[in-house]
C-alpha positions in Angstrom: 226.7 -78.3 42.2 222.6 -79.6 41.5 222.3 -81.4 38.8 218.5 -80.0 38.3 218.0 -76.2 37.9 214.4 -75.4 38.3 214.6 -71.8 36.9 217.8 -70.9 34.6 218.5 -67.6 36.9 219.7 -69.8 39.2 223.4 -69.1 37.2 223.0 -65.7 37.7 222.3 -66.2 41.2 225.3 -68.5 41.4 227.7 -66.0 39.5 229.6 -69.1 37.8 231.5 -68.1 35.1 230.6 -69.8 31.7 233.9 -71.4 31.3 233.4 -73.6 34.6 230.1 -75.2 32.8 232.2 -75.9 29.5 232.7 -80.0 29.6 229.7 -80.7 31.2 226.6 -81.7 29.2 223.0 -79.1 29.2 219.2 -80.3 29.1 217.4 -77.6 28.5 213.7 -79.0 29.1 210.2 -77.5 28.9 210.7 -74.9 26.4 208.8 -73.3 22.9 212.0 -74.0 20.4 211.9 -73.2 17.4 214.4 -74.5 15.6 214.4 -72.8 11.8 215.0 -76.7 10.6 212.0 -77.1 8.2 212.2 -81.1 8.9 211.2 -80.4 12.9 210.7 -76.4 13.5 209.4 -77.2 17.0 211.0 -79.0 20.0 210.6 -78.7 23.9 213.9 -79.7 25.0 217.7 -79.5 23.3 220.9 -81.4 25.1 224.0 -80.6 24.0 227.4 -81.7 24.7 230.2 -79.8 24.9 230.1 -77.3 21.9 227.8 -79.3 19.8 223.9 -80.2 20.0 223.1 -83.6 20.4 219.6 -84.4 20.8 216.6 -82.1 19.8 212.8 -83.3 20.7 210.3 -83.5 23.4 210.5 -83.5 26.9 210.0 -87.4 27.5 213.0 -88.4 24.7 215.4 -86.0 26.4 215.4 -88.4 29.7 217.7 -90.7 28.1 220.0 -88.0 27.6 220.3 -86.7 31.2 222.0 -88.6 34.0 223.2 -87.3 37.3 226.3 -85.0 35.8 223.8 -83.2 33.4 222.8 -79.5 34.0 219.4 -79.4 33.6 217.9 -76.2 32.6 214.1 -75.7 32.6 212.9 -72.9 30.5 209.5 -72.8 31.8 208.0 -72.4 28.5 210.3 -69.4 27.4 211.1 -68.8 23.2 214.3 -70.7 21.9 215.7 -69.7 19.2 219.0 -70.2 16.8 221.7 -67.6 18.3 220.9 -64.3 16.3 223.7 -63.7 13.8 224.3 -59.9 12.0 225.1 -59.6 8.4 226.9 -56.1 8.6 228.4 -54.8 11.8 231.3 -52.3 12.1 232.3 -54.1 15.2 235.2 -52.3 17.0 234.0 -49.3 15.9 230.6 -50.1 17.5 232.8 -50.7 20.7 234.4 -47.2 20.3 230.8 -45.7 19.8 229.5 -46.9 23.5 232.3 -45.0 25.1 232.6 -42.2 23.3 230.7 -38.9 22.6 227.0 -39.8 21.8 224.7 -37.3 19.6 222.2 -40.2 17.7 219.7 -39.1 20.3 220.3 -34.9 20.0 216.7 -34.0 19.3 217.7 -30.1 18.5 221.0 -27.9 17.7 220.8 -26.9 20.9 220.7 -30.6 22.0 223.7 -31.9 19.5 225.9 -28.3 20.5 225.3 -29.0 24.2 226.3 -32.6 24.2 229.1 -32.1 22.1 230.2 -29.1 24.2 229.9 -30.7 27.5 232.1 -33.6 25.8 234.6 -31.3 24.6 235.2 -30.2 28.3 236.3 -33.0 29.5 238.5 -34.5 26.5 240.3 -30.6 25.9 243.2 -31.5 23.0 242.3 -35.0 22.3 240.6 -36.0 18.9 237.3 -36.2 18.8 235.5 -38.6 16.6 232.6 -41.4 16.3 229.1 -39.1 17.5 226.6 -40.6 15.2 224.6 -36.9 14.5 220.9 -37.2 13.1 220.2 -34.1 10.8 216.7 -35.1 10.6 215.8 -35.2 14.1 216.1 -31.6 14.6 213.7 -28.8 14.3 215.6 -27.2 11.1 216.5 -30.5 9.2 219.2 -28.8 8.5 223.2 -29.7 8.4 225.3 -28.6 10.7 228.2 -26.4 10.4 232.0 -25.7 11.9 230.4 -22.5 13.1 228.4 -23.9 15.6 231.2 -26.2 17.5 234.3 -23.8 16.5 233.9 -21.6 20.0 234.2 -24.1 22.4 236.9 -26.4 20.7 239.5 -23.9 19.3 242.6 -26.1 20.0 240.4 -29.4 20.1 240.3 -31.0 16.7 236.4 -32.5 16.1 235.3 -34.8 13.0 232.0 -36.7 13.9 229.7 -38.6 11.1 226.3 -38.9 10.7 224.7 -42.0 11.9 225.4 -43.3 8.4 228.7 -42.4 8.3 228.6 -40.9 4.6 229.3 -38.2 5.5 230.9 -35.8 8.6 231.4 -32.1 10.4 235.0 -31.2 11.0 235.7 -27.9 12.6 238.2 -25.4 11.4 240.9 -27.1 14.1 240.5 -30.3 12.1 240.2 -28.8 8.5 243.5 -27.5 9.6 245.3 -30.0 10.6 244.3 -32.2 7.4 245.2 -29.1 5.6 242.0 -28.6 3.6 241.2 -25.2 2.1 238.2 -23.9 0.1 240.8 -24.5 -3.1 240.6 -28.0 -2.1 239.3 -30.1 -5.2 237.0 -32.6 -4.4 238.5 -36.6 -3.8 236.7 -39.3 -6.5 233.9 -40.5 -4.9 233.8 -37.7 -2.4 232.5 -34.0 -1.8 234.0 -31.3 0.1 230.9 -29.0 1.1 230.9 -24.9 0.8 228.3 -22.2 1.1 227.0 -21.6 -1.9 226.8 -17.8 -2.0 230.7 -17.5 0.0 232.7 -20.7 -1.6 233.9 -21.2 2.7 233.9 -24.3 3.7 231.1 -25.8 6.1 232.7 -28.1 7.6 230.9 -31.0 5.8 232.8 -33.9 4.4 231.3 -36.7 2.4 232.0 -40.4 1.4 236.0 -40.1 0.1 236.1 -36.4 1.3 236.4 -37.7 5.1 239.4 -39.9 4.0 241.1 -36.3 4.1 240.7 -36.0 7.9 240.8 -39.9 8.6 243.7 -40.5 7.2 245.7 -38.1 10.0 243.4 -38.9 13.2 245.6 -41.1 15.6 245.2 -44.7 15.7 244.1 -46.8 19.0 246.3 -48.1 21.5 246.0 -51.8 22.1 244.5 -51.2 25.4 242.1 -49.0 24.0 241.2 -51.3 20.7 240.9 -54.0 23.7 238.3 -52.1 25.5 236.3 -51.4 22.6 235.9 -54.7 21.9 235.4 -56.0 25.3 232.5 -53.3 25.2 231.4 -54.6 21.9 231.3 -58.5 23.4 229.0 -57.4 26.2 226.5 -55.5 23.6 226.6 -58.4 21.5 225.8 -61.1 24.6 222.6 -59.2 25.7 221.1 -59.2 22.3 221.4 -62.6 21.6 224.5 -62.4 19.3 226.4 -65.1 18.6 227.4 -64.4 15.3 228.4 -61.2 13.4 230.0 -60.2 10.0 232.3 -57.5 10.3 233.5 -55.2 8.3 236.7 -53.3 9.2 240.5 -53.2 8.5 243.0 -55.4 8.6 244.5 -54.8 12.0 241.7 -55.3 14.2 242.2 -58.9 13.3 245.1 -58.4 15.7 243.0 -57.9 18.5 240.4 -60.4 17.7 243.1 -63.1 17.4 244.4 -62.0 21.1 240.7 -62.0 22.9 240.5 -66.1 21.1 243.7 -67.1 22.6 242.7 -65.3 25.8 239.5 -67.2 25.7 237.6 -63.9 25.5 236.1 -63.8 22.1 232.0 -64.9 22.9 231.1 -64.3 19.9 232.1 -65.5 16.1 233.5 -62.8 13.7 233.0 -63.4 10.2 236.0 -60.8 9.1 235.5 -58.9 6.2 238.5 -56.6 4.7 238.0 -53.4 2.3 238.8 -53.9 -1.1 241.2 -51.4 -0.8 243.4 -53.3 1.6 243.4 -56.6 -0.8 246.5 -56.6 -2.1 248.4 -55.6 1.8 246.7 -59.1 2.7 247.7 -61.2 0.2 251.5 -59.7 0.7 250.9 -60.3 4.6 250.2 -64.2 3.7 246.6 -63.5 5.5 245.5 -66.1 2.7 241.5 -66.7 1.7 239.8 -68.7 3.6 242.0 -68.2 6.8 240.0 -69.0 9.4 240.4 -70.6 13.6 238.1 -71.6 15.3 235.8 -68.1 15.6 237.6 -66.4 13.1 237.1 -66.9 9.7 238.2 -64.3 7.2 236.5 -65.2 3.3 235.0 -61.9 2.5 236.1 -58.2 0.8 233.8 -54.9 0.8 233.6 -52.2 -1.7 231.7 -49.3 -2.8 229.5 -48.6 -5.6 227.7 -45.4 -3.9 227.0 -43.2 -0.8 224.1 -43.2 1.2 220.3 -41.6 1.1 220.7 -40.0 4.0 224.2 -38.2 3.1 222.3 -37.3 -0.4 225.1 -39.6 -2.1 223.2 -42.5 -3.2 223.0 -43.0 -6.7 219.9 -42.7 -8.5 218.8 -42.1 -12.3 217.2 -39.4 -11.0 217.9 -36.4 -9.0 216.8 -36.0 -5.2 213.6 -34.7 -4.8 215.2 -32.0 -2.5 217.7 -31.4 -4.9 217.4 -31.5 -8.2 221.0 -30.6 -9.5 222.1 -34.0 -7.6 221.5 -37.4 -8.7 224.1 -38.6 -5.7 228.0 -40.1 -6.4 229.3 -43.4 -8.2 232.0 -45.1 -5.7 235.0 -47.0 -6.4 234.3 -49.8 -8.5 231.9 -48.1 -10.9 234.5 -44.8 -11.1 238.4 -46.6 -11.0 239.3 -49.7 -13.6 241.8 -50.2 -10.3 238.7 -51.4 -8.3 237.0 -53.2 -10.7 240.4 -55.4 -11.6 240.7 -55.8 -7.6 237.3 -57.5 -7.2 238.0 -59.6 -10.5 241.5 -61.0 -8.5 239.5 -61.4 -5.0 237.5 -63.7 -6.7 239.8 -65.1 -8.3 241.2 -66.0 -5.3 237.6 -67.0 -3.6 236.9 -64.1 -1.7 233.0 -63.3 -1.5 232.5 -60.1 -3.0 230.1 -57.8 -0.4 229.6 -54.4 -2.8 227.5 -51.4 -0.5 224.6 -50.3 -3.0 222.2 -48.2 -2.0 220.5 -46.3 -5.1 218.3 -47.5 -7.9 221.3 -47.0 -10.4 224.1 -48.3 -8.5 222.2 -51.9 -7.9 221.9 -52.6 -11.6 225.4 -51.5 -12.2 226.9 -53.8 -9.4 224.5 -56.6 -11.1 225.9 -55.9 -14.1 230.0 -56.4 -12.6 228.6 -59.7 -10.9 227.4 -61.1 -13.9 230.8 -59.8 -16.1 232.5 -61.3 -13.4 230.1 -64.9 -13.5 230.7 -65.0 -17.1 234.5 -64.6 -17.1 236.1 -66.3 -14.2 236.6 -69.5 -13.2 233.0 -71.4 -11.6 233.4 -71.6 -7.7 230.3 -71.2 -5.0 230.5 -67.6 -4.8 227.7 -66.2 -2.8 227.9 -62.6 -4.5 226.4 -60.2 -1.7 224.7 -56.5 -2.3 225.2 -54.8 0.8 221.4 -52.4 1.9 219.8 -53.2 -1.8 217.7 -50.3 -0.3 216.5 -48.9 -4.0 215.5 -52.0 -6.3 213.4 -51.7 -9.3 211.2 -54.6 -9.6 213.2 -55.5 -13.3 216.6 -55.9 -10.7 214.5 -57.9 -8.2 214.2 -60.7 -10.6 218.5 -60.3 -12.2 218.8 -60.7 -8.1 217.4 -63.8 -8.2 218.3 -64.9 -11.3 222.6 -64.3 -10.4 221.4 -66.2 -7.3 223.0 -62.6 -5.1 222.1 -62.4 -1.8 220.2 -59.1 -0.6 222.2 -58.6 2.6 219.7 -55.7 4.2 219.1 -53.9 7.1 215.5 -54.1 8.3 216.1 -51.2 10.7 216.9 -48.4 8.2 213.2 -49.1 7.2 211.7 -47.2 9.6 214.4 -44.9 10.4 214.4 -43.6 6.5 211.2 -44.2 6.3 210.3 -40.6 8.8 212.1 -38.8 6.1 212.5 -40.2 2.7 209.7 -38.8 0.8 211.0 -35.3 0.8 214.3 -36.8 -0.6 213.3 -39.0 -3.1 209.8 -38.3 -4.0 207.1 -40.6 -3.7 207.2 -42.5 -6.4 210.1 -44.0 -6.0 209.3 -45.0 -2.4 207.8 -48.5 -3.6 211.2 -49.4 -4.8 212.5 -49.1 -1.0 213.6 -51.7 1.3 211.6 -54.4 -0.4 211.8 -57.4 1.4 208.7 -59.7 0.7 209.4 -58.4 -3.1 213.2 -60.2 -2.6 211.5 -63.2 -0.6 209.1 -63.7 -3.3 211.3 -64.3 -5.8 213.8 -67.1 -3.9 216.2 -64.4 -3.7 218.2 -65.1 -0.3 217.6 -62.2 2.0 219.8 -61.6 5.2 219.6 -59.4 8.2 221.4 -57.0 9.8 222.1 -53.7 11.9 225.1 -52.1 10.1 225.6 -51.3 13.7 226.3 -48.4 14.9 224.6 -47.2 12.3 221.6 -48.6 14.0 221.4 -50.8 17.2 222.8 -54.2 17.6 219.2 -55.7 18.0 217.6 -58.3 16.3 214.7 -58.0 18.0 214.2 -54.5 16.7 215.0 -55.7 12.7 212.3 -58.2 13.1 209.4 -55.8 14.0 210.9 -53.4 11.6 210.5 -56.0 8.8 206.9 -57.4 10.6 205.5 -54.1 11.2 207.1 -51.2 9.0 205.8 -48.9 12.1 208.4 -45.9 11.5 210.0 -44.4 14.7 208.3 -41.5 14.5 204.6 -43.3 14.9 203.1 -42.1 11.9 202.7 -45.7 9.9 200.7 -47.5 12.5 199.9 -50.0 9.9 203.5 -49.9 8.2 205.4 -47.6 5.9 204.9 -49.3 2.6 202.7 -51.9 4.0 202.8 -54.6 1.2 206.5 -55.0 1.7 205.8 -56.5 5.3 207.5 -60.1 6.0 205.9 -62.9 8.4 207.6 -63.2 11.9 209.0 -66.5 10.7 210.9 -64.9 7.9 212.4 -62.3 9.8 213.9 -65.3 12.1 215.1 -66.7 9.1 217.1 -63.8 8.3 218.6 -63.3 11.5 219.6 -67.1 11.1 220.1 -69.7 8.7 220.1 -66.7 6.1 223.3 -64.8 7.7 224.7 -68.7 8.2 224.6 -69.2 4.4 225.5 -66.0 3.5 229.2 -66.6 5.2 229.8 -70.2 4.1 228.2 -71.7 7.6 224.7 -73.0 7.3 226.3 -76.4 7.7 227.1 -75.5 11.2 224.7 -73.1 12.7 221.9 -71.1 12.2 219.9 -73.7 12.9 219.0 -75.9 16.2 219.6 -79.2 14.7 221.5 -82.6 16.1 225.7 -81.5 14.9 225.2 -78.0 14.8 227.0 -75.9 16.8 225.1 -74.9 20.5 224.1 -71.2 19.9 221.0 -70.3 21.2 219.1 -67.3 22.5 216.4 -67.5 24.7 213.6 -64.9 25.2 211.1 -63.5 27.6 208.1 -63.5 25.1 207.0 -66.0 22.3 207.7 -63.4 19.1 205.7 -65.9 16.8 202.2 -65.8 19.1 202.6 -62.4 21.0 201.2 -58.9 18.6 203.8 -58.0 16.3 204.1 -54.5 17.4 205.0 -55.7 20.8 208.2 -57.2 19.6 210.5 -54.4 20.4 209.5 -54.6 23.8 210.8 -58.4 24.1 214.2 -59.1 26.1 217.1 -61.4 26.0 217.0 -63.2 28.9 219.7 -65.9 28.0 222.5 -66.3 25.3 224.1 -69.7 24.8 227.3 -69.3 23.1 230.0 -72.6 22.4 227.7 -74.6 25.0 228.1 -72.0 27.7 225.5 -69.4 29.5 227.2 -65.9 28.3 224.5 -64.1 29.1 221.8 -64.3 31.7 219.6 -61.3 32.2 
């Protein structure tokens, strides 16, 4: 083996596998790294040995740390950075979404019917589920209906979400099956759509309504829980993940634990469990804290409302497109159950991640944090509001007064942002996704994809929160421009944010000498190249545990 590599794709061209490079020790030498470590943010070369870093600085210092064993990997000039962790992935699920039937780009009904159809040929009889429909994206705007997917899928039952997964379209097969009528009453915390002028049902579930079809759907085989996440490993390596914070059920940590012992788990899974499955894990002895050595489970998720999209977001005022409808309080704002649950979690030091997305369910989940503050024991809790997409300036500054961490997701920014006005008017739109308002303040902001809501990309989140250019090209100098963030920020967030908000910043999220050896490596320099060009940028090298993962 040559102990000097004078262009890193020399691994690719070699095809070793990452596992044969564990023990030995990595220069990697003439490089921009930036190293989100305040006390030296810029370095040209970074050794490490073994798992951990342990020299960061120029060029001419790392010669004392490379002998003839040492891999020496030359950067020529490329972008170092921290490895890119998310704050809100549904992993697995994101796994199940690559192989499965794929409407997020169905630009028409025709489109979403023809893909769906052409799907439904070739899985006849099986469930079909996952899709990731865009209402918006089509030339009515409008939602779909059982109608339009009943012909071709008679003895096929069909229940696929919106991209938000608040709500989703079930044909008559599947309404069947789960033995839901028009006389039906609507779940708490859920809706069960009809036509107005008929009282038939569409088809449409939202929030708890789709527990209704969930909860008779099949679950995965091992082997296909295994291939999901093998797919969701290899999405993760090309973007630069090293790091993500799931949230999912209980089980999957079945599968996660097999890939570690297998050593086949690249990436770190901060595991986060649904409130509602609390009480099975403390009777299962899954204790708080439990964590190996890439697994570390600290964390439970509830609800306090739906989403914008779904029209289920909770607002003090009613949608703009419909004015009967001020959206649906969830779980903990709706059930004394729920609220006592979170009050035991943290008893027991769990975080507390709460999903609130509307101007009246933010203040309302501020208001349980601070009860909660007040009235248990004292302990480093990190409270987290999951999206904080609707904030009133007044709950910007109880944010950073509680010290709870805005754990957003810079991509819904200009996603929502084609469509938004005609749902929530435009005054409230200054109260959306306001990041440099959070940042401002000290409140501790985190990034993330809430993939596969949206795509497991950091490098997307950044320009979204640099540039506020929506998708569909009508902000060319940002959708609520003063609510832009510096590129430097953004890396923040997808770093040594997401490290604090899950307990870790003493260990990564930044390159310094002890930390842990995550890096991502880039094609462009994102702090000196046009911001709107950032979404063109590539992974070309993720460093996960010491060892090339990825090499593009």
């Amino acid at each position: 083996m040559k102990n000097k590599i004078s262009n890193f794709n020399i691994l690719k061209d070699q095809k070793m596998d990452y596992l044969s490079l564990e023990k030995l020790r990595k220069a990697f030498i003439n490089g921009y790294i930036y190293t989100v470590d305040n006390n030296q943010p810029l370095a040209e070369a970074v050794v490490i040995e073994g798992k951990k870093i342990i020299f960061i600085g120029d060029n001419t210092a790392a010669k004392s740390f490379i002998n003839k064993k040492t891999i020496v990997i030359n950067l020529n000039g490329r972008m170092m950075l921290p490895g890119f962790i998310d704050n809100h992935v549904h992993f697995i699920k994101g796994g199940f979404q690559l192989q499965g039937v794929d409407l997020r780009n169905a630009r028409s009904t025709t489109e979403f019917k023809n893909i769906l159809k052409n799907y439904v040929s070739k899985n006849k009889g099986s469930w079909i589920t996952g899709g990731d429909w865009n209402h918006e994206l089509w030339e009515t705007n409008e939602l779909p209906a059982r109608e339009w997917i009943d012909e071709f899928s008679l003895n096929t039952p069909i229940f696929i979400n919106r991209l938000d997964e608040h709500m989703g379209l079930a044909n008559t097969y599947a309404l069947k099956l789960a033995g839901i009528t028009k006389d039906t009453p609507n779940p708490d915390g859920g809706l069960i759509i009809k036509d107005p002028d008929t009282g038939e049902l569409t088809g449409i579930l939202k929030d708890n309504a789709m527990n209704l079809v969930y909860r008779i759907t099949p679950e995965s085989s091992e082997e296909e829980l295994n291939n999901a996440l093998t797919a969701a490993l290899e999405e993760a390596k090309k973007n630069g993940f090293t790091s993500v914070q799931d949230i999912t059920n209980p089980t999957d940590l079945k599968t996660y634990r097999r890939f570690e012992k297998k050593k086949k788990l690249t990436c770190r899974i901060y595991f986060r469990i649904p409130l509602t499955d609390y009480e099975r894990i403390i009777e299962k002895n899954i204790r708080a804290g439990y964590r190996s050595e890439l697994l570390k489970l600290r964390s439970t998720k509830a609800f306090a409302d739906g989403s914008l999209g779904s029209c289920t977001a909770l607002f003090y005022e009613p949608y703009e497109n419909d004015k009967s409808n001020c959206g649906i309080a969830m779980d903990i704002l709706m059930n004394k159950k729920f609220k006592n649950q979170l009050i035991n979690a943290d008893k027991n030091k769990l975080q507390l991640s709460i999903h609130a997305i509307g101007d009246k369910a933010n203040p309302m989940v501020l208001d349980l944090f601070e009860e909660i503050q007040k009235n248990n024991p004292a302990w480093d809790r990190r409270f987290r509001i999951e999206h904080a997409q609707h904030v009133r300036p007044e709950d910007i500054l109880r944010f950073a007064d509680l010290g709870i961490i805005a754990s957003v997701q810079p991509y819904h920014a200009i996603d929502d942002g084609c469509w938004a006005e005609k749902v929530v008017g435009k005054k409230r739109l200054s109260e959306m996704f306001t990041f440099h308002s959070f940042l401002k303040k000290e409140v501790k902001v985190c990034f993330g994809s809430d993939w596969p809501v949206a795509p497991l990309n950091a490098l997307y989140g950044i320009y979204a929160a640099v540039t506020r250019r929506t998708l569909d090209e009508k902000n060319p100098d940002g959708w609520i421009p003063e609510q832009k963030i510096s590129v430097e920020e953004a890396i923040r967030c997808y770093t040594i944010n997401n490290a604090y908000a899950s307990f870790e910043e003493d260990i990564k999220g930044s390159i310094e000498v002890g930390k842990l050896a995550d890096f991502v490596v880039l094609s462009d320099n994102i702090l000196k190249i046009n911001p709107v060009n950032i979404k063109n940028v590539r992974v070309e090298m993720t460093i996960f545990n010491g060892n090339v993962i990825y090499n593009g």
